[in-house]
C-alpha positions as CSV (number, residue, x, y, z in Angstrom):
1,X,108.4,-26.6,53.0
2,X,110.8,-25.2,55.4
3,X,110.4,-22.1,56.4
4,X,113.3,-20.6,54.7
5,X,111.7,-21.8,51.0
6,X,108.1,-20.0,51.8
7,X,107.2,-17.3,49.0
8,X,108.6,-13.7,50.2
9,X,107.6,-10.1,48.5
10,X,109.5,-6.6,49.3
11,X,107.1,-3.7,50.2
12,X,108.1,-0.3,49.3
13,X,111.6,0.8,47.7
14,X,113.9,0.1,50.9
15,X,114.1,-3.2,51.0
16,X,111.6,-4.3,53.4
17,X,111.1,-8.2,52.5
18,X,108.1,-10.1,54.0
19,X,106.6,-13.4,53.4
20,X,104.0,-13.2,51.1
21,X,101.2,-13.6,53.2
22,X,101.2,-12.1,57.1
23,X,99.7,-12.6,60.3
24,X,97.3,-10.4,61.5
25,X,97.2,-10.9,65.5
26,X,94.3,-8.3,66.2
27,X,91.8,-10.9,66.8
28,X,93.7,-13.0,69.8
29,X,93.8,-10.2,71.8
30,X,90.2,-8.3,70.7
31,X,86.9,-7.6,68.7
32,X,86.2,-11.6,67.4
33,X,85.1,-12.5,71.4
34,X,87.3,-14.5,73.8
35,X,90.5,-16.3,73.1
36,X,93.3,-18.5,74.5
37,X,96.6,-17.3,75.4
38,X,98.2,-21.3,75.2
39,X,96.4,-21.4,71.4
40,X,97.2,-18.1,70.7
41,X,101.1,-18.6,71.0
42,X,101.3,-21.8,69.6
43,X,99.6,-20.0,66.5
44,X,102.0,-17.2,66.9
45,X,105.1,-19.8,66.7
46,X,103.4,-22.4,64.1
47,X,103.3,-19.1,61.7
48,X,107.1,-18.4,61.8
49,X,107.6,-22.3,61.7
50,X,106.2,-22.3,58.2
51,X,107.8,-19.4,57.0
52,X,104.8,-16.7,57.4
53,X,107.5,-13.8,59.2
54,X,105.3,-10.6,59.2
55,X,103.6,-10.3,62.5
56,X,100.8,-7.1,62.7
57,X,100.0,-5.9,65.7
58,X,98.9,-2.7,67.2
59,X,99.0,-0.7,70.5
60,X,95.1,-0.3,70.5
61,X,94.7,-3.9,70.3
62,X,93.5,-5.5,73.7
63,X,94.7,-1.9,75.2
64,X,98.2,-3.1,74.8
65,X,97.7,-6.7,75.4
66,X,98.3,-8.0,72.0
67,X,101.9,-6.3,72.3
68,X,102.2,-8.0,75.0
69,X,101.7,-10.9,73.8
70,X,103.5,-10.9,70.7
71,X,106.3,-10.2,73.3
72,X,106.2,-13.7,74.7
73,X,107.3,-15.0,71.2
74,X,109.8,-12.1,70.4
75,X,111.6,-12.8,73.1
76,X,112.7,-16.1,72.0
77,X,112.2,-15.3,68.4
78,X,112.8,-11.4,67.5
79,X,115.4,-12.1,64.5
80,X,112.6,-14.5,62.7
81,X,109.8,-12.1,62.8
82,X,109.2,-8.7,60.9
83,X,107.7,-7.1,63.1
84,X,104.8,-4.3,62.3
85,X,102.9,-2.4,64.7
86,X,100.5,0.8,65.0
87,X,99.6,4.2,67.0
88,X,97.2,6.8,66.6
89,X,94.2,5.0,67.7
90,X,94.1,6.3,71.4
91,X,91.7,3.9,73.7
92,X,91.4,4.3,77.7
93,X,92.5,1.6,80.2
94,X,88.8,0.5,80.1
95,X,88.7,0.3,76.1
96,X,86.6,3.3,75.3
97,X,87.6,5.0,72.3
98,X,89.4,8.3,72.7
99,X,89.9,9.4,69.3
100,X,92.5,9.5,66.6
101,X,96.3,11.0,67.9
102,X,99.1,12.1,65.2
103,X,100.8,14.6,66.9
104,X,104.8,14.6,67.1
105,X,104.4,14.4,71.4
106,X,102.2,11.6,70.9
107,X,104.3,10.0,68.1
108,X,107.5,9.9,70.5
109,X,105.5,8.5,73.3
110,X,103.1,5.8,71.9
111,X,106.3,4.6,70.2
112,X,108.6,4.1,73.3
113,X,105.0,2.6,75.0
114,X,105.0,0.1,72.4
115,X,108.8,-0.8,72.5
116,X,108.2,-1.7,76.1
117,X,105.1,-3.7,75.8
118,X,106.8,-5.6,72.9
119,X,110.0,-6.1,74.4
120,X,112.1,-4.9,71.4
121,X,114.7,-2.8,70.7
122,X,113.0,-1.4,66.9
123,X,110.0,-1.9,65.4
124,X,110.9,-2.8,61.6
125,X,107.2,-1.3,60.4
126,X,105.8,1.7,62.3
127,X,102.1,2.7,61.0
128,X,100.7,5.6,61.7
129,X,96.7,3.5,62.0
130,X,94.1,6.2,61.2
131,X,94.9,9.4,59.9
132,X,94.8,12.6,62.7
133,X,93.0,15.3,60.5
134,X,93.5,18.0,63.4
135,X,96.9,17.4,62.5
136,X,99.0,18.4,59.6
137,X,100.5,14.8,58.1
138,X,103.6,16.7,57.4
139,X,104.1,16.9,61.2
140,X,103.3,13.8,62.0
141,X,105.3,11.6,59.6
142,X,108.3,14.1,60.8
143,X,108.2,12.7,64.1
144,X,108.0,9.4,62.6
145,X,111.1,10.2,60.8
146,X,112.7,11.5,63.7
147,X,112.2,7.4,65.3
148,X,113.7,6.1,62.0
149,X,116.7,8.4,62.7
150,X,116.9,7.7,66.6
151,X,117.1,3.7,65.1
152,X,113.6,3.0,67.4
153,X,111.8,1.9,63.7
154,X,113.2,0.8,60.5
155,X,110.3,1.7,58.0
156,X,107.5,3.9,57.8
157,X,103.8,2.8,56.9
158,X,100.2,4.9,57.2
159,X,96.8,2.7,57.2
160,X,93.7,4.1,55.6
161,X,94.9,6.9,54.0
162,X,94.2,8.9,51.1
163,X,96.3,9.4,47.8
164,X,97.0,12.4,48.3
165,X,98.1,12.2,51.6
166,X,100.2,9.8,51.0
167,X,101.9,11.9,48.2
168,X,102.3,14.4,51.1
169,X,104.0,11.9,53.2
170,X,106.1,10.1,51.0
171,X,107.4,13.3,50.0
172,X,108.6,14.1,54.0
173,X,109.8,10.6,54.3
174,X,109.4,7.1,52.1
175,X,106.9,4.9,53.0
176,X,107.1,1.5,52.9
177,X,103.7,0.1,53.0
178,X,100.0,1.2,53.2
179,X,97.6,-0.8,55.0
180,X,94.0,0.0,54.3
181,X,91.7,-3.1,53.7
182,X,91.5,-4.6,50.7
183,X,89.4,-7.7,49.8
184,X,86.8,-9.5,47.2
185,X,84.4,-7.5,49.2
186,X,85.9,-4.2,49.6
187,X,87.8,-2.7,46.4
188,X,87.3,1.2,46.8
189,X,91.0,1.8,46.5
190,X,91.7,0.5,43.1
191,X,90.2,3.9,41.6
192,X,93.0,6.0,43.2
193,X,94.6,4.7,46.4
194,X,96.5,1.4,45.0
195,X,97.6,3.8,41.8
196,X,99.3,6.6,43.9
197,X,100.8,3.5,46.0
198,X,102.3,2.5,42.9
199,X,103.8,5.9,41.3
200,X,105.4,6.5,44.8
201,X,106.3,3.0,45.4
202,X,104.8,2.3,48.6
203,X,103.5,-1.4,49.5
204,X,100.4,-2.4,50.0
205,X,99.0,-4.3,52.9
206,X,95.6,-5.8,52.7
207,X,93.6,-6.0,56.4
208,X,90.4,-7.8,56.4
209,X,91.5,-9.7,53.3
210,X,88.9,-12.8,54.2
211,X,86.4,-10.3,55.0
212,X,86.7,-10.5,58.6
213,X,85.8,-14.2,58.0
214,X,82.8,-14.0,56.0
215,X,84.4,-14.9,52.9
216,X,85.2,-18.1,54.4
217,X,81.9,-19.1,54.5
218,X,82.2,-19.8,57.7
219,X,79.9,-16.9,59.2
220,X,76.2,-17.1,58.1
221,X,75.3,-14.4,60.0
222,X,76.0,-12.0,62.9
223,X,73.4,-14.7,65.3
224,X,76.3,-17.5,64.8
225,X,79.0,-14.4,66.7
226,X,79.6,-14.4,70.5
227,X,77.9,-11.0,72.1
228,X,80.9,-9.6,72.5
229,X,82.1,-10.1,69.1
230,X,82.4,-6.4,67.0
231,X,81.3,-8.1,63.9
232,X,77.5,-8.1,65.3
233,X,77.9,-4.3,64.9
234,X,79.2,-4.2,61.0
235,X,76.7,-3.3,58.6
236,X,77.7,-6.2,56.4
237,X,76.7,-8.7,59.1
238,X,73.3,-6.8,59.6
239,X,70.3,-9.0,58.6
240,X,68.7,-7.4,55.6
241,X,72.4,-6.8,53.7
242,X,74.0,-10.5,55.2
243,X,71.7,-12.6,53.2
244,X,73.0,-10.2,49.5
245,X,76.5,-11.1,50.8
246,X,76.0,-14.7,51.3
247,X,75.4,-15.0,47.8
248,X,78.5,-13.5,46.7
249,X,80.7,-16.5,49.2
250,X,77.9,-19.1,47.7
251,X,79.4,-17.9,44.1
252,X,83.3,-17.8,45.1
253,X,82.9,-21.0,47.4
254,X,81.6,-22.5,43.5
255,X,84.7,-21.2,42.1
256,X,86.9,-22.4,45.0
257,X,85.8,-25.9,44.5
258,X,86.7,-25.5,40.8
259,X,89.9,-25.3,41.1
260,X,90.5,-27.1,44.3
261,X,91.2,-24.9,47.2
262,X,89.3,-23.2,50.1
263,X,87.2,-20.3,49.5
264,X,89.7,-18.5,51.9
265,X,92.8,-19.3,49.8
266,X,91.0,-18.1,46.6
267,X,89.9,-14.9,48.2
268,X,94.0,-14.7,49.1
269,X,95.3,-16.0,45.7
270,X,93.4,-13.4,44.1
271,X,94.7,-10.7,46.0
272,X,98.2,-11.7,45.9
273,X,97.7,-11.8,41.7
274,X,96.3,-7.9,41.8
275,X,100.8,-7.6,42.0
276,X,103.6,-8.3,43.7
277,X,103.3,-5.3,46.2
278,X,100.6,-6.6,47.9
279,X,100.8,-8.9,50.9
280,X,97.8,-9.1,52.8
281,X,97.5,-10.5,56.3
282,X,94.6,-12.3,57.6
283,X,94.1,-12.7,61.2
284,X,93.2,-16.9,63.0
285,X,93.1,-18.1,65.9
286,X,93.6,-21.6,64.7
287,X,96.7,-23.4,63.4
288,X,94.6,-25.6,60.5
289,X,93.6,-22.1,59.3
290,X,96.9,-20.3,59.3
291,X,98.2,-23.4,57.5
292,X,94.8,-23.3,55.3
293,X,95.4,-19.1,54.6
294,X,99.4,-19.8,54.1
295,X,99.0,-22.4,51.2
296,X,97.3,-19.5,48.9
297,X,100.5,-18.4,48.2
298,X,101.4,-21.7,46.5
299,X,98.3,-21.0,44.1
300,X,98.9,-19.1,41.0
301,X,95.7,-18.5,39.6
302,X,95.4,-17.7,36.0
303,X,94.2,-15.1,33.2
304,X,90.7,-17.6,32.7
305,X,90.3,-18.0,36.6
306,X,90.7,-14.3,37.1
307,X,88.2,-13.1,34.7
308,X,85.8,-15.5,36.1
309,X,85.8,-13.8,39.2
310,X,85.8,-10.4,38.0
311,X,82.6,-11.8,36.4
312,X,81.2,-12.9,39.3
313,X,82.3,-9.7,41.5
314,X,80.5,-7.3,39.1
315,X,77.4,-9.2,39.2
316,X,77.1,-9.6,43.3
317,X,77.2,-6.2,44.5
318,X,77.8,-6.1,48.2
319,X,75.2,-4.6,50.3
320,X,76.5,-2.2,53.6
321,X,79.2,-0.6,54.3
322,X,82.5,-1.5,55.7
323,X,82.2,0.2,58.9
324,X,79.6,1.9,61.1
325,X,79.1,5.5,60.3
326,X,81.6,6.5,62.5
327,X,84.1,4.1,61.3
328,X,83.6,4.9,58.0
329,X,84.7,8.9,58.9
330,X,88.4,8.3,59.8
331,X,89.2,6.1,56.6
332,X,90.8,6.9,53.3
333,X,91.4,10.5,55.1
């Protein structure tokens, strides 16, 4: 497949076309433990070799560094890529979480900040990452208009937020695409979050769509992480709720080997079926698995398959919560 033939799906009402799965590049620069720059880019450039064109990155990422890195293949490469990255999460130099940032000052300058780092001359999907509740959304997504006017970002996204912010905010400016995660594990916005993205036609952008690699079956536990690995401090991964969990990968590893693919690509083929809006974006570190994650969107899994695992979702409940406690306070806001 060249990578002109790979599947492609339009988020939001403007146009925006993607491939059908994305790349998320958080882990090569933080949180999943050490990395290799020379692996790293060859991963970066193996992805738009094969067609997989939306690249997520965020300013808070490494402090900057993943930016930075992506730059090194946007130089060469800017017209292959669509190109998504984030503010709002403010960090210091040393990594210590400030806080959450939506003012319009802050808007304007974490934007130019991450034109620089990347290298670029417009971001095509700016995301506003966690939700500033000090700060009125109107204001914010203003000044995020006010970048789509100066030509600095082509399309607006939020991550994380609640339906009726984002009625607020669409009706200040379209948005293109929510990012909020979204997984066999985590399914809290079907209720009301993935309806209000559909009745204002906003996109929506699964993070953490393997379960930040426990899906895979990969990860037995938080022992098998490196000490610096985030992971170690997610409830999910905490002895006591790891070993419910397990049992829920053991039962959609079964139904993997059913039909023939990777637990991984059935944990993406069944998102990708939930409709055409949605186009998650795992994060690797490894060429066989981009390759592995990029084939789900050559499976098309049907009415029998899905209803199988429903089945087996409603009876393995998932024990712990997404985030710590204080994670858990700045989403769906």
């Amino acid at each position: 497949m060249s990578n002109t033939d790979y599947p492609r799906r339009t988020l939001g009402r403007q146009g925006l076309t993607v491939s059908a799965i994305g790349l998320g590049c958080m882990g090569m620069s933080d949180f999943y433990g050490p990395s290799e720059e020379t692996t790293n880019l060859a991963v970066l450039n193996h992805a738009i070799d094969i067609g997989v064109n939306f690249l997520d990155t965020a300013d808070m990422y490494g402090v900057g560094e993943n930016e930075r890195l992506l730059a090194k293949v946007l130089k060469a490469r800017r017209d292959e890529v669509v190109l998504a990255t984030k503010f709002g999460n403010v960090r210091a130099p040393n990594g210590d979480f400030l806080g959450v940032n939506g003012s319009p000052e802050y808007v304007a300058a974490a934007c130019d900040a991450s034109l620089q780092r990347l290298g670029v001359e417009h971001i095509d999907l700016y995301y506003q990452h966690r939700v500033d509740r000090n700060v009125p959304i109107e204001e914010t997504i203003g000044a995020m208009q006010r970048l789509v006017e100066a030509g600095k970002v082509r399309h607006l996204g939020m991550s994380e937020a609640s339906a009726e912010t984002l009625r607020r905010a669409a009706a200040v400016h379209p948005i293109a695409a929510l990012q909020s995660e979204y997984s066999l594990w985590t399914r809290d916005v079907e209720a009301e979050i993935l309806p209000a993205c559909r009745e204002l036609g906003i996109g929506f952008v699964p993070y953490s769509p393997l379960g930040r690699g426990f899906l895979t079956g990969a990860i037995q536990n938080s022992g098998e992480l490196t000490a610096d690995d985030w992971r170690r401090q997610n409830p999910r991964f905490q002895e006591g709720n790891v070993e419910q969990n397990r049992a829920l990968v053991e039962a959609v590893t079964e139904l993997a080997q059913a039909r023939g693919c990777t637990p991984a690509q059935l944990a993406l083929a069944w998102l990708l079926a939930q409709g055409t809006d949605i186009v998650p974006i795992p994060g690797t570190r490894r060429i066989t698995r981009l390759d592995e994650n990029a084939g789900a969107a050559l499976i098309d899994l049907g009415d029998a398959e899905l209803q199988r695992i429903d089945a087996v979702l409603a009876t393995h409940a998932v024990a712990g919560t997404r985030y710590p406690a204080a994670g858990m306070a700045s989403v769906n806001v």
